[in-house]
MOPAC internal coordinates of N, CA, C and O (Angstrom, degrees):
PM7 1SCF
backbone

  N    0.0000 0     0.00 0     0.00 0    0    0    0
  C    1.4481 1     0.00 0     0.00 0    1    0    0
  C    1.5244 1   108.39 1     0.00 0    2    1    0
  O    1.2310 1   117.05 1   -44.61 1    3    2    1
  N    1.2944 1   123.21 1   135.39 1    3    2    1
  C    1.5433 1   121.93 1  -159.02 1    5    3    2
  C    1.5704 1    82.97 1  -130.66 1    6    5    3
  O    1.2310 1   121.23 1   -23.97 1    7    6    5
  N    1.4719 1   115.26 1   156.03 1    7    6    5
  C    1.3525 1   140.00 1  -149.74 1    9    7    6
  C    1.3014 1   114.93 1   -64.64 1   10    9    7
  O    1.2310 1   114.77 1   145.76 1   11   10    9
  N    1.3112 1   127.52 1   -34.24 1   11   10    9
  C    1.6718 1   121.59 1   146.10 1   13   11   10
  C    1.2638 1   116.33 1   -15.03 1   14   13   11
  O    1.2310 1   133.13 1   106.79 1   15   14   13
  N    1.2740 1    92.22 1   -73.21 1   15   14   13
  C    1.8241 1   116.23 1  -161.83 1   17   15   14
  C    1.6710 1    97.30 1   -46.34 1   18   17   15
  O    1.2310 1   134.24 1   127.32 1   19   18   17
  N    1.4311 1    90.07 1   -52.68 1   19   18   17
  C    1.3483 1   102.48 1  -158.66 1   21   19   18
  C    1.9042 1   125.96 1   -55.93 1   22   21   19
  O    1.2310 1   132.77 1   139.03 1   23   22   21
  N    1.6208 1    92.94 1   -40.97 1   23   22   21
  C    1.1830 1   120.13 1   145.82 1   25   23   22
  C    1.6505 1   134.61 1   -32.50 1   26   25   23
  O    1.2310 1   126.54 1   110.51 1   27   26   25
  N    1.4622 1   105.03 1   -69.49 1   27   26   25
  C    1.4345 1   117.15 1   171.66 1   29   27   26
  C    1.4491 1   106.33 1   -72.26 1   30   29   27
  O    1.2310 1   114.15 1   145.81 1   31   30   29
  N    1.2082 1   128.68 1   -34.19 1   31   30   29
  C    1.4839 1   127.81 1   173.73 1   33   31   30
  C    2.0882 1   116.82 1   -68.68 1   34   33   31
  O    1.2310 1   139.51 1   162.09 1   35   34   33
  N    1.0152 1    79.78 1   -17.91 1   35   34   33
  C    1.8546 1    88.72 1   162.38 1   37   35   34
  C    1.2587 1   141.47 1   -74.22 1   38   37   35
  O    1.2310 1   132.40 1   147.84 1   39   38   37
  N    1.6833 1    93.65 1   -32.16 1   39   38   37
  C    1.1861 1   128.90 1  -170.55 1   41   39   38
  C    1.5631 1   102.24 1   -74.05 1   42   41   39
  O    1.2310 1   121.08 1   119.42 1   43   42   41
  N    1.2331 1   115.54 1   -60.58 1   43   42   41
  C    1.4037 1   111.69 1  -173.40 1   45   43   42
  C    1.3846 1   150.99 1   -78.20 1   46   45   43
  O    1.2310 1   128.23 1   161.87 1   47   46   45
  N    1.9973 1   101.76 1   -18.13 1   47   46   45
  C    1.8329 1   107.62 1   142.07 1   49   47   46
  C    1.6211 1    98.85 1   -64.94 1   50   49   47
  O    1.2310 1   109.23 1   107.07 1   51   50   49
  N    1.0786 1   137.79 1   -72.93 1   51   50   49
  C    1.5766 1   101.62 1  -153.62 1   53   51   50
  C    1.2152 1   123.53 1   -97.59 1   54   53   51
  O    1.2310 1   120.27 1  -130.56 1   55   54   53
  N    1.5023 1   117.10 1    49.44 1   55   54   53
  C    1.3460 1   119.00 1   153.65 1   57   55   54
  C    1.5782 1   115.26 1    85.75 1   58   57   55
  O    1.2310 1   118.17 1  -164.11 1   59   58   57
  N    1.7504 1   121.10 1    15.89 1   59   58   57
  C    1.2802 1   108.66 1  -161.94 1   61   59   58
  C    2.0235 1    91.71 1  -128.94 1   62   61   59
  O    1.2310 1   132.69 1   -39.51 1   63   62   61
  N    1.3629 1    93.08 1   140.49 1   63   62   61
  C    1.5532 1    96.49 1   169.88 1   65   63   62
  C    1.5052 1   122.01 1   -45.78 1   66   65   63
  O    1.2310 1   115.85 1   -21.80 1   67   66   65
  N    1.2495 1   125.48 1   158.20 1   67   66   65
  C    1.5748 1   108.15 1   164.65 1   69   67   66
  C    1.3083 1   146.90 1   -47.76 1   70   69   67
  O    1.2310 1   132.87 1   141.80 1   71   70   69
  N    1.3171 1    92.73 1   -38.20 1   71   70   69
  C    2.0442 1   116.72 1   155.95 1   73   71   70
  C    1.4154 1   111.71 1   -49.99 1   74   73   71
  O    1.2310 1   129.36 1   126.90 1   75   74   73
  N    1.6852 1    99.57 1   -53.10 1   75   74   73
  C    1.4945 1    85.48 1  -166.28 1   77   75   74
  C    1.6709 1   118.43 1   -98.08 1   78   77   75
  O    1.2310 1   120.09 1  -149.17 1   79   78   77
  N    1.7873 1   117.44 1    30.83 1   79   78   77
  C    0.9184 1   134.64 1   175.87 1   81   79   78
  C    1.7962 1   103.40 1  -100.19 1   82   81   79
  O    1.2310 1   131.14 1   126.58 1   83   82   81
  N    1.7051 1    96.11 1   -53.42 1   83   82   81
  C    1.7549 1   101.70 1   147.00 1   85   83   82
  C    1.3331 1   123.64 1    -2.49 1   86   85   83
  O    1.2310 1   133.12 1    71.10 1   87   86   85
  N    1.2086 1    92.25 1  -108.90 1   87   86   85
  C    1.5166 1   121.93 1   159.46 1   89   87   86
  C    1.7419 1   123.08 1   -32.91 1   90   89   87
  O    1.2310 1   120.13 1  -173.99 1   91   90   89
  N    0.8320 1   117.36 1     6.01 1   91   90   89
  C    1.5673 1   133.54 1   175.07 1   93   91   90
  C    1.5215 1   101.85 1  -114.63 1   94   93   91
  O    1.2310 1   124.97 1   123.35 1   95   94   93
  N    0.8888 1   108.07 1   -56.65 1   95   94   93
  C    1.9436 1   122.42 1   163.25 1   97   95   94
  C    1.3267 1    99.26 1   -25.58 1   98   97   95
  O    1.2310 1   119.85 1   102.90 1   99   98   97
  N    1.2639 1   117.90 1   -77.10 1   99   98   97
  C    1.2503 1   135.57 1  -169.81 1  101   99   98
  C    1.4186 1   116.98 1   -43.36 1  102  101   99
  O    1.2310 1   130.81 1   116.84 1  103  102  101
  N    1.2826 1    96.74 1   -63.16 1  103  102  101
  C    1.9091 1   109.10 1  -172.14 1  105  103  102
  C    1.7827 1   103.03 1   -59.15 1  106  105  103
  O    1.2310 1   126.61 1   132.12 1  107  106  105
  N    1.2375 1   104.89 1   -47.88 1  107  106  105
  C    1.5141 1    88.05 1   174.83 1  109  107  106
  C    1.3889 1   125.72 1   -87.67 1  110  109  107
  O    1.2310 1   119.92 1   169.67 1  111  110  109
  N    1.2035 1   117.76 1   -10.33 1  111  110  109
  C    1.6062 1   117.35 1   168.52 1  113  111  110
  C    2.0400 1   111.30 1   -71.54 1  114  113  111
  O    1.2310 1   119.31 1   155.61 1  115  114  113
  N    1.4855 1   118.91 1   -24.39 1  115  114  113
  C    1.0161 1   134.86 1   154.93 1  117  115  114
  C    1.5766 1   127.30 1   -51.85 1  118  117  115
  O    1.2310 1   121.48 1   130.92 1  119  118  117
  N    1.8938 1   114.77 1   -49.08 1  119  118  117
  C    1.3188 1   133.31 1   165.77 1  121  119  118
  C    1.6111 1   101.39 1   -70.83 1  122  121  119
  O    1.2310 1   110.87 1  -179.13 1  123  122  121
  N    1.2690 1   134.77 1     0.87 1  123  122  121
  C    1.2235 1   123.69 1  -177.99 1  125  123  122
  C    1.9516 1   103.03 1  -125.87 1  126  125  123
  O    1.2310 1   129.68 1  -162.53 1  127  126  125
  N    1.0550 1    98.94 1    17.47 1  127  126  125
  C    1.8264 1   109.41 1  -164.30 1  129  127  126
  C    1.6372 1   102.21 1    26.19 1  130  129  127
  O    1.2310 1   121.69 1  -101.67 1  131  130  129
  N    0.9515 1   114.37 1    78.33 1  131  130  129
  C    2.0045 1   136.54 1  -174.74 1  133  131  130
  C    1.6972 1    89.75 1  -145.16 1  134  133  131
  O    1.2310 1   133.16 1   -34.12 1  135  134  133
  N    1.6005 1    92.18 1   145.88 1  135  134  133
  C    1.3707 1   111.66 1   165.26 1  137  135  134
  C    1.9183 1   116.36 1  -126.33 1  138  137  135
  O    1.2310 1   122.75 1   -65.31 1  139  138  137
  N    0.9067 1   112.33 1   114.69 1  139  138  137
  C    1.5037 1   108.77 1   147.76 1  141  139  138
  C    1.5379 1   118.13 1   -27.62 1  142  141  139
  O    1.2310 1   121.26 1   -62.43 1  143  142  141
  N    1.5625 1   115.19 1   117.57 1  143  142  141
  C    1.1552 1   110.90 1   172.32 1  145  143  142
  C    1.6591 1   131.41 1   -92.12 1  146  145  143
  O    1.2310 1   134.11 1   153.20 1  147  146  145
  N    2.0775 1    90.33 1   -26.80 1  147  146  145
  C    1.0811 1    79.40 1  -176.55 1  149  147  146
  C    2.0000 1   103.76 1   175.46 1  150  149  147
  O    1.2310 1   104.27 1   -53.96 1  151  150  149
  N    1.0610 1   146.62 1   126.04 1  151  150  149
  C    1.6178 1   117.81 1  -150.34 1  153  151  150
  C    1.9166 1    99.94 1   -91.84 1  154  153  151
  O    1.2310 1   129.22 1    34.82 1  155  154  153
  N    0.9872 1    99.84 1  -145.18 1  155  154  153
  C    1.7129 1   107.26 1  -161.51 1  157  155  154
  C    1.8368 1    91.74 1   -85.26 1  158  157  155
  O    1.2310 1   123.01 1   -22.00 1  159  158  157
  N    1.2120 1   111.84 1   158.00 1  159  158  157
  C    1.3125 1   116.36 1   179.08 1  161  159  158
  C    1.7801 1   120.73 1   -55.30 1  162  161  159
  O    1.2310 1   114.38 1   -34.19 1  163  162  161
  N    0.7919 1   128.26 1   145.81 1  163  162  161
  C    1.5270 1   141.34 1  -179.24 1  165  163  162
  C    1.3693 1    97.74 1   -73.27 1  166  165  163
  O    1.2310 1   111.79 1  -104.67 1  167  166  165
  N    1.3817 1   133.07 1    75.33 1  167  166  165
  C    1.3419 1   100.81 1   174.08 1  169  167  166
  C    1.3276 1   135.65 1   -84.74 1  170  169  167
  O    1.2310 1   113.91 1    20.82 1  171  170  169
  N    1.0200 1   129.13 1  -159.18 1  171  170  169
  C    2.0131 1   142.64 1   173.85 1  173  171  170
  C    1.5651 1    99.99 1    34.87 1  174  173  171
  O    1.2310 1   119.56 1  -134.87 1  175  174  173
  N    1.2541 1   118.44 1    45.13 1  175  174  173
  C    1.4097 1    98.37 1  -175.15 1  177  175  174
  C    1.8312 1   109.48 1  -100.53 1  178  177  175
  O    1.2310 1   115.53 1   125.10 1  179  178  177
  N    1.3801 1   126.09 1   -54.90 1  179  178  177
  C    1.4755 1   125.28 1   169.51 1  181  179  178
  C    1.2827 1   118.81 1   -71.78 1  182  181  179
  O    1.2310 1   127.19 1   -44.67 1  183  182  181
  N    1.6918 1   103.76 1   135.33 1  183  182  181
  C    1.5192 1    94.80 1  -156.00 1  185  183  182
  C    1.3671 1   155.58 1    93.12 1  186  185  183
  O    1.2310 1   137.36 1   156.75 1  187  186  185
  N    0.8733 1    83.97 1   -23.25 1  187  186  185
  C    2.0418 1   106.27 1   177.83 1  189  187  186
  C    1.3870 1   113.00 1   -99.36 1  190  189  187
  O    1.2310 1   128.73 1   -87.98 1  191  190  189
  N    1.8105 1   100.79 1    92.02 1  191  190  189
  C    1.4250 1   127.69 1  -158.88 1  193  191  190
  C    2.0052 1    82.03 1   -85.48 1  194  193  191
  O    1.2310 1   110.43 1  -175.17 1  195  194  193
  N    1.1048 1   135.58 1     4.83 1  195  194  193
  C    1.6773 1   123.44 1  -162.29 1  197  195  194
  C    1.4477 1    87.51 1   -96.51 1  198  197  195
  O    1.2310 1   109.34 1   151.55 1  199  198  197
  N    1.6234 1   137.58 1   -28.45 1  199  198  197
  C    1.5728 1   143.27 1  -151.98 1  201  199  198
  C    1.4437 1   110.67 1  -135.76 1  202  201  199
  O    1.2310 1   124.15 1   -87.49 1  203  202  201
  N    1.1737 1   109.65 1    92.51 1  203  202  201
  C    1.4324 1   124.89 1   159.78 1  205  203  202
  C    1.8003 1   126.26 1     1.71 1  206  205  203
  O    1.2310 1   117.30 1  -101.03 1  207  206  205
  N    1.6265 1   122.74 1    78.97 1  207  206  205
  C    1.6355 1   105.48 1  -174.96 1  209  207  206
  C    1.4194 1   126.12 1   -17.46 1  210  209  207
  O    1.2310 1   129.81 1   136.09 1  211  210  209
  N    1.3292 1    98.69 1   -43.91 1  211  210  209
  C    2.0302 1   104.27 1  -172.62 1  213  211  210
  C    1.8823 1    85.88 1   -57.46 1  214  213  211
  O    1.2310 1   121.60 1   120.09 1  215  214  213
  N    1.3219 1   114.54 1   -59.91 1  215  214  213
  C    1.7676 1   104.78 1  -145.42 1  217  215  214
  C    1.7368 1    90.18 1   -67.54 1  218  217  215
  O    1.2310 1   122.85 1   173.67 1  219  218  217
  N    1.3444 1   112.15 1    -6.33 1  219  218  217
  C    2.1018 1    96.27 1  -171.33 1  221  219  218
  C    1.6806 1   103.86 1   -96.60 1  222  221  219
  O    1.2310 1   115.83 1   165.73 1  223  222  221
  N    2.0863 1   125.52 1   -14.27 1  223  222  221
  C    0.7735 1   131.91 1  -179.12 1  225  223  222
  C    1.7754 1    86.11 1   -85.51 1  226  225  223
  O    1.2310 1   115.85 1   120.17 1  227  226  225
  N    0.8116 1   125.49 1   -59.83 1  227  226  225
  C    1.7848 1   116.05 1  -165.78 1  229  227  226
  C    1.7558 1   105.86 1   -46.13 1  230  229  227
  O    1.2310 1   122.55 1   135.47 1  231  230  229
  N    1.3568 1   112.73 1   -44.53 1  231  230  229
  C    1.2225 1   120.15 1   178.64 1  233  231  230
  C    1.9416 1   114.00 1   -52.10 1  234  233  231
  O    1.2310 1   135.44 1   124.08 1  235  234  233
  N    1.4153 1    87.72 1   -55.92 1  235  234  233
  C    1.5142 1    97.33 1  -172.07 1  237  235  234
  C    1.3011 1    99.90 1   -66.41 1  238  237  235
  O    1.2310 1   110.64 1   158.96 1  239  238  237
  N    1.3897 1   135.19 1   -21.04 1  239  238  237
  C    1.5010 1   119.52 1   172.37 1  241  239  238
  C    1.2155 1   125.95 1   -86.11 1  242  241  239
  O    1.2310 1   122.38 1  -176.96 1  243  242  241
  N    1.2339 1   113.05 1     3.04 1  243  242  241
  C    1.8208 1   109.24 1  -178.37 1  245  243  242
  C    1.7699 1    87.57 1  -106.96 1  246  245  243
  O    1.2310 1   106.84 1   155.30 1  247  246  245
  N    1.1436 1   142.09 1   -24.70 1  247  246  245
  C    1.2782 1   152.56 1   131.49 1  249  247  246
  C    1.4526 1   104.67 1     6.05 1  250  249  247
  O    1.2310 1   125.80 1    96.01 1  251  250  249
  N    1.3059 1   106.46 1   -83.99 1  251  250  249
  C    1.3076 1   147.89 1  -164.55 1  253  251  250
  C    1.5162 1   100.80 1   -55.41 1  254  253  251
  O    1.2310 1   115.66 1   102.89 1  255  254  253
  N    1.1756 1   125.85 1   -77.11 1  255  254  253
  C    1.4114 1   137.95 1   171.19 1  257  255  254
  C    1.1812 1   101.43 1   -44.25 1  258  257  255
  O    1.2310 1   116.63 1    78.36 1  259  258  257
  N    1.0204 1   124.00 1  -101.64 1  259  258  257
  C    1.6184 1   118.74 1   176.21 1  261  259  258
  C    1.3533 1   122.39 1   -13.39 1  262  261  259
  O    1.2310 1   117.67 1   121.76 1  263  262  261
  N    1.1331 1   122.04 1   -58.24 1  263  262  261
  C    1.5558 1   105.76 1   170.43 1  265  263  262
  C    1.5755 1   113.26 1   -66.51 1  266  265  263
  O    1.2310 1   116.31 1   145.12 1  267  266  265
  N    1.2493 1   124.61 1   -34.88 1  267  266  265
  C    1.3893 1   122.18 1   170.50 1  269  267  266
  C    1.5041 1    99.30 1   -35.87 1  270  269  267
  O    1.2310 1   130.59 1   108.88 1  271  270  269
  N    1.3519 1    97.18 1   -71.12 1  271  270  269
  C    2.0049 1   109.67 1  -169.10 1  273  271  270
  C    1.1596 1    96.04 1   -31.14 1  274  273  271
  O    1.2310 1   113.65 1   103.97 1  275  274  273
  N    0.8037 1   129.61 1   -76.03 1  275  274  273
  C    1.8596 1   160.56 1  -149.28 1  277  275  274
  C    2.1034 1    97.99 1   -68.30 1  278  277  275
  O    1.2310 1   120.16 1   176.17 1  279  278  277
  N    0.6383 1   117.30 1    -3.83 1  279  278  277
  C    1.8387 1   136.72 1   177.52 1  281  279  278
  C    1.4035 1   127.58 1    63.30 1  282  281  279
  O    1.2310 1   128.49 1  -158.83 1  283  282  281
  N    1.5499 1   101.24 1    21.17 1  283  282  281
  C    1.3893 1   106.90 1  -162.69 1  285  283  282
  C    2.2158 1    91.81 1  -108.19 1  286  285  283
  O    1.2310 1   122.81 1    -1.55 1  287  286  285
  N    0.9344 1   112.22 1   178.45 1  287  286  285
  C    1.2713 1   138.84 1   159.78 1  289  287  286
  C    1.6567 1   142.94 1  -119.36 1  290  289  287
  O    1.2310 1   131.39 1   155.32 1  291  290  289
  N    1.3192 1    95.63 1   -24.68 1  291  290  289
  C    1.2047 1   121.84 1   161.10 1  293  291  290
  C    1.8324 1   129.23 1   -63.16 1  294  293  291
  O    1.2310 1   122.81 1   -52.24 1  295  294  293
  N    1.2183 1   112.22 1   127.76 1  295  294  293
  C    1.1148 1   109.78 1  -174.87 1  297  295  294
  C    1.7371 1   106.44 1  -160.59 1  298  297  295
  O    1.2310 1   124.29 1   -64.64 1  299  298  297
  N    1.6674 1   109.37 1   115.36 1  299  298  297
  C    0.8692 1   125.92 1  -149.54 1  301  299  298
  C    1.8384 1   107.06 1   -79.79 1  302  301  299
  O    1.2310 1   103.92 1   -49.84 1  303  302  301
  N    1.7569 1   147.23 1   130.16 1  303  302  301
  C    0.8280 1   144.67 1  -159.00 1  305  303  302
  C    1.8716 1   103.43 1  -129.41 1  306  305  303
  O    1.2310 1   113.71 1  -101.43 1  307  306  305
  N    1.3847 1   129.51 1    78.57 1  307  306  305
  C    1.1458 1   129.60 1   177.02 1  309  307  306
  C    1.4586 1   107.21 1   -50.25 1  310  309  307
  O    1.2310 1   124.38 1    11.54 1  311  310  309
  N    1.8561 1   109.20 1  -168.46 1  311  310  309
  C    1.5328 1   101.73 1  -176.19 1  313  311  310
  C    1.6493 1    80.68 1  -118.85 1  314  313  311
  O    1.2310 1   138.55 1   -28.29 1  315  314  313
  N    1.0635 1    81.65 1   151.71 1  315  314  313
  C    1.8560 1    97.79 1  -172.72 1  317  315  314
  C    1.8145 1    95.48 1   -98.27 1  318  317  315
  O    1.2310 1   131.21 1   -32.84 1  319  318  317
  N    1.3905 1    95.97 1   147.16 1  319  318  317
  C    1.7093 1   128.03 1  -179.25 1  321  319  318
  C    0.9656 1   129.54 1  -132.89 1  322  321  319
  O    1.2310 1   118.01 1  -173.98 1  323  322  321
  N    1.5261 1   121.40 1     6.02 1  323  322  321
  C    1.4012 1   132.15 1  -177.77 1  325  323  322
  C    1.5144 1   125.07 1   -44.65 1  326  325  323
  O    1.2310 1   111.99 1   -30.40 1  327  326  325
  N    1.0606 1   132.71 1   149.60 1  327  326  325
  C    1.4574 1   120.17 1   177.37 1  329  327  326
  C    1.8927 1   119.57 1   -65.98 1  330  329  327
  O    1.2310 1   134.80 1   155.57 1  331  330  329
  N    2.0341 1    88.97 1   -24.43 1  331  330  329
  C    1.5243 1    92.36 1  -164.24 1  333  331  330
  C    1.9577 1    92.42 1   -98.10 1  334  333  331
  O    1.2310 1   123.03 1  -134.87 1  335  334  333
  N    1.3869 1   111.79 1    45.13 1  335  334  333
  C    1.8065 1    96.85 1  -179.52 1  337  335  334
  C    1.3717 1   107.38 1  -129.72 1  338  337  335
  O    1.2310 1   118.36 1    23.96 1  339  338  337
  N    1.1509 1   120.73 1  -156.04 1  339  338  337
  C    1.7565 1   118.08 1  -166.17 1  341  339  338
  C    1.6887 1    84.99 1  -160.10 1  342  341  339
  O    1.2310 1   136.89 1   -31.01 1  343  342  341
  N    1.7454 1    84.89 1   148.99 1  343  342  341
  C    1.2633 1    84.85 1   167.71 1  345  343  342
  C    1.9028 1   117.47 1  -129.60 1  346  345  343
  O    1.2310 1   131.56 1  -133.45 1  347  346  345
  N    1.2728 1    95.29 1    46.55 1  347  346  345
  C    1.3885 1   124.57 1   170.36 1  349  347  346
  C    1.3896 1   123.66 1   -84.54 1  350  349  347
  O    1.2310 1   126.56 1   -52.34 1  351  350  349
  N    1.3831 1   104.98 1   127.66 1  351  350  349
  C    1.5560 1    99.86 1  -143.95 1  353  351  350
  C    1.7068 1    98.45 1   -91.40 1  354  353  351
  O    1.2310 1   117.26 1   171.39 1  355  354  353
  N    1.7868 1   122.82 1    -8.61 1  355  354  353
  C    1.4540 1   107.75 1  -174.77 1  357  355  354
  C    1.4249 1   100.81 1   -75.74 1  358  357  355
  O    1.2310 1   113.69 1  -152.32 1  359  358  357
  N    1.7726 1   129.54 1    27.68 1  359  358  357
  C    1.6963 1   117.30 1  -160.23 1  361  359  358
  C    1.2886 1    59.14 1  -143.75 1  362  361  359
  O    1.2310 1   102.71 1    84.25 1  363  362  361
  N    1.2339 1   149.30 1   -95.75 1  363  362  361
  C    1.6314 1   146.61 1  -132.94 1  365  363  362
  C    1.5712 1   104.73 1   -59.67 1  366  365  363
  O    1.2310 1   116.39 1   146.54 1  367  366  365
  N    1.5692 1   124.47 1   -33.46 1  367  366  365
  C    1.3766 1   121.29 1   177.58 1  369  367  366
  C    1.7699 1   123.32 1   -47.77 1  370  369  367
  O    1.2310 1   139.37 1   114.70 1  371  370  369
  N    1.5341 1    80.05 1   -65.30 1  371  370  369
  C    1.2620 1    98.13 1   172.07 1  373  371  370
  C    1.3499 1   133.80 1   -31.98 1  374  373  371
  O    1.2310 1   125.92 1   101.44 1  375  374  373
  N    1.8223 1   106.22 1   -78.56 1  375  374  373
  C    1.8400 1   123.17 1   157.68 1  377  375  374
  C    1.2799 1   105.04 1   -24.04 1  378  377  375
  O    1.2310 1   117.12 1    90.61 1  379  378  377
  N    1.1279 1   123.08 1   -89.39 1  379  378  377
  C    1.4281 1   123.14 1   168.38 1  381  379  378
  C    1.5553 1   136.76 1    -8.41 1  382  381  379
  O    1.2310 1   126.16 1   133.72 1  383  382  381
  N    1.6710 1   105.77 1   -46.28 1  383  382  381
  C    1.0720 1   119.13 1   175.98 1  385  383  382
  C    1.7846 1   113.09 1   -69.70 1  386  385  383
  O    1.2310 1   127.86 1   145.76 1  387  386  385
  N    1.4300 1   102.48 1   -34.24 1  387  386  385
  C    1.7368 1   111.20 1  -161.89 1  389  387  386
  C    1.1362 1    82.33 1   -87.77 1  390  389  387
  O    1.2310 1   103.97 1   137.25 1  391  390  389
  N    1.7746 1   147.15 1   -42.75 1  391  390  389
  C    1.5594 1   120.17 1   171.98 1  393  391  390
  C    0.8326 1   111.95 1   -30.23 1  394  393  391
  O    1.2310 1   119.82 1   116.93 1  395  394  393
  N    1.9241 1   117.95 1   -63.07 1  395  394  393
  C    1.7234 1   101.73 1  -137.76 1  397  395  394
  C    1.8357 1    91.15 1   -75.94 1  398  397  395
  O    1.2310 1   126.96 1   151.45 1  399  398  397
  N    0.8718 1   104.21 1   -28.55 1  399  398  397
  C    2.0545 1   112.22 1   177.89 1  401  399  398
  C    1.5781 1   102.31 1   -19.38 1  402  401  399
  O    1.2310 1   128.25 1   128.34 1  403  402  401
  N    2.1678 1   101.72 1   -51.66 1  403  402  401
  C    1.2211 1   103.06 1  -130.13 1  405  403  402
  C    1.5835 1    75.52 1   -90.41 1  406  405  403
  O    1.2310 1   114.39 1   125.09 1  407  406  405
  N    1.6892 1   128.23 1   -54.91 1  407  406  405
  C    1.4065 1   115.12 1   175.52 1  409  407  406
  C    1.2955 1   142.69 1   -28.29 1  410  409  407
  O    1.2310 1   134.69 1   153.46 1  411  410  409
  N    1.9361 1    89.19 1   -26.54 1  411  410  409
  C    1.6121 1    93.86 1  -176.99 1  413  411  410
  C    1.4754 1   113.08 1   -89.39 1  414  413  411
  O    1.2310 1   125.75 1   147.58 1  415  414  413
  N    0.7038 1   106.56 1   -32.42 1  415  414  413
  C    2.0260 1   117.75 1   157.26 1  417  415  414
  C    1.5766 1   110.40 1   -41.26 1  418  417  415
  O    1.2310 1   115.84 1   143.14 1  419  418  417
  N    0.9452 1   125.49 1   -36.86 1  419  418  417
  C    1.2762 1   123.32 1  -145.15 1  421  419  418
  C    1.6530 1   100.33 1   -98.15 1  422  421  419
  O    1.2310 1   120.10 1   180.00 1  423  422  421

């Protein structure tokens, strides 16, 4: 289980949204002078003609927040290999582009 998980799995014995399980991250990684570097990789996101952009931008934004919560900025983007993706760059440019869109919003 990699730190997402781990994250959202915190959240729900004691009663706190994912943000504000985040944000719990934080306060004690702060009481411990520790930083969050960074959560589990983003995967299947460029490229992956099998999953709808809208459902991989919704994904990448609770991503996003959450690591905000959590105090990091960092968010790790492997290279995707899926059977259902392309590795054609006028579809990978793009995705790419509406991430950083959506990070920079955020």
């Amino acid at each position: 289980m990699g730190g997402y998980e781990r994250v959202v799995g915190h959240a729900k014995p004691n009663n706190f949204t994912p943000i504000q399980s985040g944000q719990k991250v934080q306060s004690v990684c702060k009481e411990l002078s520790i930083e969050v570097l960074g959560l589990d990789p983003l995967k299947n996101f460029e490229g992956n003609i099998g999953v709808p952009l809208s459902k991989r931008l919704d994904t990448a934004k609770e991503w996003i927040e959450l690591a905000m919560a959590a105090g990091t900025t960092v968010i790790q983007m492997p290279s995707l290999f899926l059977p259902l993706s392309t590795r054609g760059y006028r579809i990978i440019i793009p995705e790419l582009q509406e991430l950083t869109d959506l990070a920079e919003e955020s």
